[in-house]
matplotlib code that plots the C-alpha trace (Angstrom):
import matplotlib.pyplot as plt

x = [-12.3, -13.4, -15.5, -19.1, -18.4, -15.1, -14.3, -14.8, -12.0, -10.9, -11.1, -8.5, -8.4, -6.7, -3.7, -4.1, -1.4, -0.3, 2.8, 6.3, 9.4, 13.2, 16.5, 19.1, 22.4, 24.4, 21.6, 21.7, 17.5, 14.1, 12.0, 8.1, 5.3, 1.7, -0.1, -1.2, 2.5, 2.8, 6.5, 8.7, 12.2, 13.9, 17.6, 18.9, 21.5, 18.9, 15.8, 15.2, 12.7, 14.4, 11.9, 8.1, 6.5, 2.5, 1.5, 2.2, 5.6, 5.4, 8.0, 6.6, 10.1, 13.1, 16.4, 20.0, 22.1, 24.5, 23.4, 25.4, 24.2, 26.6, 25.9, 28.8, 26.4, 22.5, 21.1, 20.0, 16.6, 13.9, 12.9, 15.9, 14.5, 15.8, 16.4, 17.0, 17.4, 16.4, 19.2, 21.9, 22.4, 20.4, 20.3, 23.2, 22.3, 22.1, 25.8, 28.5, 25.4, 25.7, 22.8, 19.6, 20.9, 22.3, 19.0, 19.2, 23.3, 22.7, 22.4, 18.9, 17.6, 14.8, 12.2, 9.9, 6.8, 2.9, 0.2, -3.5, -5.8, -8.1, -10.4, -10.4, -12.6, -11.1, -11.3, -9.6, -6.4, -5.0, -3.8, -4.2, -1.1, 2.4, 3.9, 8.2, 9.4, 12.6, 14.5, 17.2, 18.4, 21.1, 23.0, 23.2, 25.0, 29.1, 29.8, 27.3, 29.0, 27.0, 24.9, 22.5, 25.2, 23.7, 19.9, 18.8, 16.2, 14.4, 12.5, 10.5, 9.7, 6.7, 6.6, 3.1, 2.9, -0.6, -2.5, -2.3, -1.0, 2.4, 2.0, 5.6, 5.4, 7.5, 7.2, 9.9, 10.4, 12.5, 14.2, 16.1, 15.8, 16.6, 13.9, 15.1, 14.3, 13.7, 12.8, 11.7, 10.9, 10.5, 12.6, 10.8, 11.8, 8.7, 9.2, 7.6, 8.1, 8.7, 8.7, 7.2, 4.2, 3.7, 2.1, 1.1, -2.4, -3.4, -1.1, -2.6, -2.8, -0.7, 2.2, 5.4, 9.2, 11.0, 14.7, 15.8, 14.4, 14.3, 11.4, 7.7, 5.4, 1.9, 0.5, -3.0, -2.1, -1.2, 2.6, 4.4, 8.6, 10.1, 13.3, 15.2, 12.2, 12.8, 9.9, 8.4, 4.8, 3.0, -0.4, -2.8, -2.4, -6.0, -5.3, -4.8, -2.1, -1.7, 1.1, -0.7, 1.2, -0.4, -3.4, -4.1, -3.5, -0.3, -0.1, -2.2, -0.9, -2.7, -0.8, -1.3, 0.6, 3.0, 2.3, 4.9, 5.5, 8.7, 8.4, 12.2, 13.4, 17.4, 16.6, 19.7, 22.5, 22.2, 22.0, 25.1, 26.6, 25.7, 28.1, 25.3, 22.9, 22.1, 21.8, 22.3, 18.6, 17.8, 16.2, 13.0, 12.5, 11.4, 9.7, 10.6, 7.1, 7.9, 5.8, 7.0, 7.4, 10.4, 9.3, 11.2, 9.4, 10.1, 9.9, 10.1, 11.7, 9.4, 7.1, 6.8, 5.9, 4.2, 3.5, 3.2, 2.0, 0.0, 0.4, -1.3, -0.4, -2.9]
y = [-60.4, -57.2, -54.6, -54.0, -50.6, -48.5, -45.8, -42.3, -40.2, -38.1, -34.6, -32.4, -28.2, -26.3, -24.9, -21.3, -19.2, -17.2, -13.9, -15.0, -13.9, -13.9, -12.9, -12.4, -14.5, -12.0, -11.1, -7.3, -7.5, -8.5, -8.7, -9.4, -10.7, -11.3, -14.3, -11.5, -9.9, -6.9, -7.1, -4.9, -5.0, -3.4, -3.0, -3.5, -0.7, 2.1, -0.1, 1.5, 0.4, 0.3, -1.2, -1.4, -3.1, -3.0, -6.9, -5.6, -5.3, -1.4, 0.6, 3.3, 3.8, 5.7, 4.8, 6.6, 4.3, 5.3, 4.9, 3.6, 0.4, -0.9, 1.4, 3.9, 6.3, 6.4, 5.3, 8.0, 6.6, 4.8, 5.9, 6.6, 7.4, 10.1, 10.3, 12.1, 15.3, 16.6, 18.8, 20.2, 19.4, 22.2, 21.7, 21.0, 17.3, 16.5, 18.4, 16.6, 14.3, 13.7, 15.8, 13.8, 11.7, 8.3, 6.1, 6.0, 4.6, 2.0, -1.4, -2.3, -5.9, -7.5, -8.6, -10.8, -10.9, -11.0, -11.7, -10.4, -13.1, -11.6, -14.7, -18.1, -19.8, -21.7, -19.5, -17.0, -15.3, -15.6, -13.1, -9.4, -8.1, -8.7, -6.3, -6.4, -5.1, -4.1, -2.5, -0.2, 1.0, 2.8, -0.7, -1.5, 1.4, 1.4, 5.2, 8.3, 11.7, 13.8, 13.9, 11.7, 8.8, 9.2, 8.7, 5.0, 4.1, 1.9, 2.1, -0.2, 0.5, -1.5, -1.9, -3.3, -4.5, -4.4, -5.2, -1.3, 0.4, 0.5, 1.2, 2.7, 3.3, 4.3, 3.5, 5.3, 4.8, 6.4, 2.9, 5.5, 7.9, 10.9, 12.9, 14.1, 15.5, 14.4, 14.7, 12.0, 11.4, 9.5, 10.8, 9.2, 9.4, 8.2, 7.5, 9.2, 9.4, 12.9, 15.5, 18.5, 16.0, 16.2, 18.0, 17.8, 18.8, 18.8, 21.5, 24.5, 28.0, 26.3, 28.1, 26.8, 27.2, 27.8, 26.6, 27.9, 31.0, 31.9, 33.3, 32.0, 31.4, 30.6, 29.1, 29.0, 26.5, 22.7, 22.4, 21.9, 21.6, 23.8, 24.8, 23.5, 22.7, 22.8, 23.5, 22.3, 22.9, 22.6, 20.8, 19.1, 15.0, 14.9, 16.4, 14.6, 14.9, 13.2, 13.2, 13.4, 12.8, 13.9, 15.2, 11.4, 10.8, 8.4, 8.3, 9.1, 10.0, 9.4, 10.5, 9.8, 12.2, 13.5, 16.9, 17.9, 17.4, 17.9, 18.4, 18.3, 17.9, 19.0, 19.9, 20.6, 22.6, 20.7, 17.2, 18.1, 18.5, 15.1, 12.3, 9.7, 10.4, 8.7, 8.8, 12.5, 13.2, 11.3, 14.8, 14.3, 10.5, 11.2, 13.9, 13.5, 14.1, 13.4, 13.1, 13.3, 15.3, 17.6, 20.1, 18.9, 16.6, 16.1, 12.0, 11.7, 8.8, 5.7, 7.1, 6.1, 8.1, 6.7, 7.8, 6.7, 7.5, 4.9, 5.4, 4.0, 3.6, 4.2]
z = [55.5, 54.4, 57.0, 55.6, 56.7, 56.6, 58.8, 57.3, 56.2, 58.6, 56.7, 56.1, 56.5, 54.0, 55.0, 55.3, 53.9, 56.8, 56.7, 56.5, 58.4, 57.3, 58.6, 56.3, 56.5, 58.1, 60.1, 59.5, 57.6, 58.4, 56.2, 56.1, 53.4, 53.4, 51.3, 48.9, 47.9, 50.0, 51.7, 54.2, 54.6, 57.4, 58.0, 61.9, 61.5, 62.6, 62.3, 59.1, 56.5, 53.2, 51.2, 51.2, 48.4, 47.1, 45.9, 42.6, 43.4, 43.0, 45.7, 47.7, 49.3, 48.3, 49.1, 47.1, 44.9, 46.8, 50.3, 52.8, 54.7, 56.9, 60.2, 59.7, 58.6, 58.4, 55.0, 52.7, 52.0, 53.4, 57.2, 59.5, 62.9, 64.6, 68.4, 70.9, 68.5, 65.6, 63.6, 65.1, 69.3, 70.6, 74.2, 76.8, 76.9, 73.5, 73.1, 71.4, 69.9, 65.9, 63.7, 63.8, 66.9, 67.4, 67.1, 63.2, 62.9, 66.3, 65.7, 67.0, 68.5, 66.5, 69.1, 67.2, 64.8, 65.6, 63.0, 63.0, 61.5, 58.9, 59.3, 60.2, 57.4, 54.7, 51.9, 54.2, 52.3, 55.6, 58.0, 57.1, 58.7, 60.8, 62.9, 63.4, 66.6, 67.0, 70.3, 71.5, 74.8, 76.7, 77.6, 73.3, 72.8, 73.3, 73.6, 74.2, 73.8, 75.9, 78.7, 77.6, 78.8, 82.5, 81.3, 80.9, 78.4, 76.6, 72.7, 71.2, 67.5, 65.4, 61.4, 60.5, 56.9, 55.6, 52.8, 51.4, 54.5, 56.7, 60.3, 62.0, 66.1, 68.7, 72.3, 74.3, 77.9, 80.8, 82.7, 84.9, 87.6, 85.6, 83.7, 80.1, 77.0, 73.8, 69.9, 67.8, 63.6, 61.3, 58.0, 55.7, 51.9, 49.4, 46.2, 43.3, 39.3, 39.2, 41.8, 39.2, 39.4, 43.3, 45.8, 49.0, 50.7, 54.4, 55.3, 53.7, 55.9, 58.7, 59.8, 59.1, 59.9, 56.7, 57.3, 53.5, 53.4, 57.4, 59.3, 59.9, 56.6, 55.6, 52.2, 51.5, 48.2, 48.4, 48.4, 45.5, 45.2, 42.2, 44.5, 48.0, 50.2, 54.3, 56.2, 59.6, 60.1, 63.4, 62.9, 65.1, 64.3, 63.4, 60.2, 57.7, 55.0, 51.6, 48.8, 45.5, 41.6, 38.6, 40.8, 41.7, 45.6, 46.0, 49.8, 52.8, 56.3, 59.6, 62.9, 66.7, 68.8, 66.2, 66.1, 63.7, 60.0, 58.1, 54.5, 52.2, 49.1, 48.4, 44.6, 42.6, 43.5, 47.6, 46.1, 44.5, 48.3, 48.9, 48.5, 49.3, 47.1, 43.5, 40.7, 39.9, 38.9, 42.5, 44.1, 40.9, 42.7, 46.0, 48.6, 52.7, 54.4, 57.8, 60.9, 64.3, 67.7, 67.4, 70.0, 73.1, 75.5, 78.7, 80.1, 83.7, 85.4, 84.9, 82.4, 78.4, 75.7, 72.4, 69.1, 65.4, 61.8, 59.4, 55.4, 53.2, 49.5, 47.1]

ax = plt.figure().add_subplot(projection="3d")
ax.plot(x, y, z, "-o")
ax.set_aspect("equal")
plt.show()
């Protein structure tokens, strides 16, 4: 016998499309996408972000043809992260240290994702970001050749994919009982059509140190590369700083607690020197504007130190 009245259908939510999280086979990438195309890729050697992709599939990283991957030397692209020096050991406990440190060749832990929702109605594209974490400390390391083998420490380091912007942090914290000194970056390499197209604005009349030609320097013009660029300015992280091409703005840098910006490009006769980099025009394909701290800070025993930049692709 049928019922005069059936039960109502029970109804049924969309299913909102939400970020999604992989680990390569061999387990050496992560890598990251949102519902509306944007992607991240980072590799474990040196937690380094090779790849950073706009929902249009356009890159706005550089990384060499030739660059080496596999942790025997950090990759020639991308954004190594360099830790506890920058250049050359310069202090007695960084002697003995490779240039740039050891935190950008160390095999780092992937922590886990998180997600921000963007909205929870049904026509929702879903969530509007996820953030990678990824850590390193003194116990994940098998030999350090200098002092920095009695200090005990811990980093955490965040890569939030947006829908048009990359967030990159560091939180680094003093586990031991020892206070020490440190320099952080992030050597970032972006990637451009053609560098006699680019400059780069927000650092006008700031003094800067210029490690081609020597000595202190000022320039009242936006930079632009026609030779070997070096320089490290000194500039409060409430400026902002943009890379533009063709006089349109391609990215936009905002800092907390980086103080210091790198700008570098080998140009010709130096990119010949280096057996990592390609293809042979490789110098015209990308600019390093680099934020981070690379005066030395002191962290005491129990105390963390944070910092980070946020660029957004335009």
């Amino acid at each position: 016998m049928e019922r005069s009245k059936k039960p109502s259908a029970i109804p049924v939510s969309p299913t909102i499309p939400t970020p999604q999280v992989s680990i390569s086979e061999d387990n050496s990438r992560v890598t990251a996408s949102l519902p509306t195309g944007e992607s991240v890729e980072v590799l474990l050697f040196g937690a380094t972000v090779l790849s950073w992709k706009t929902a249009k599939g356009k890159e706005n990283m550089f990384v060499s043809d030739k660059a080496i991957l596999d942790g025997s030397k950090a990759v020639r692209g991308g954004i190594p992260l360099v830790f506890p020096n920058f250049g050359p050991s310069s202090n007695k406990a960084t002697e003995g240290l490779p240039q740039h440190g050891f935190a950008r060749t160390a095999k780092w832990e992937y922590l886990g994702k998180s997600s921000s929702e963007s909205s929870t109605l049904p026509n929702s594209s879903g969530d509007s970001s996820v953030k990678l974490d990824f850590g390193l400390s003194n116990t994940m390391l098998e030999k350090i050749p200098s002092e920095w083998k009695n200090y005990q420490f811990g980093i955490t380091y965040s890569v939030t994919l947006g829908k048009d912007d990359l967030e990159t942090s560091l939180a680094i914290r003093n586990t031991g009982e020892k206070d020490f000194e440190f320099q952080t970056l992030l050597h970032s390499y972006w990637a451009i059509d053609n560098i006699s197209n680019v400059s780069v604005s927000g650092l006008e009349k700031v003094s800067f140190a210029d490690k081609v030609g020597g000595g202190k320097k000022e320039e009242s013009e936006a930079i632009t590369v026609s030779s070997e660029v070096d320089r490290v300015y000194h500039v409060d992280p409430s400026q902002e700083i943009a890379i533009f091409e063709k006089d349109k703005p391609r990215f936009e840098f905002t800092r907390d607690m980086l103080p210091d910006v790198v700008v570098w490009n080998p140009w010709i006769e130096k990119s010949k020197t280096m057996s990592d980099l390609g293809p042979e025009d490789a110098y015209k394909r990308f600019i390093c504007v680099e934020t981070g701290s690379v005066r030395w800070n002191t962290l005491e025993a129990g105390d963390t130190w944070e910092g980070g930049q946020r660029i957004k692709a335009l």
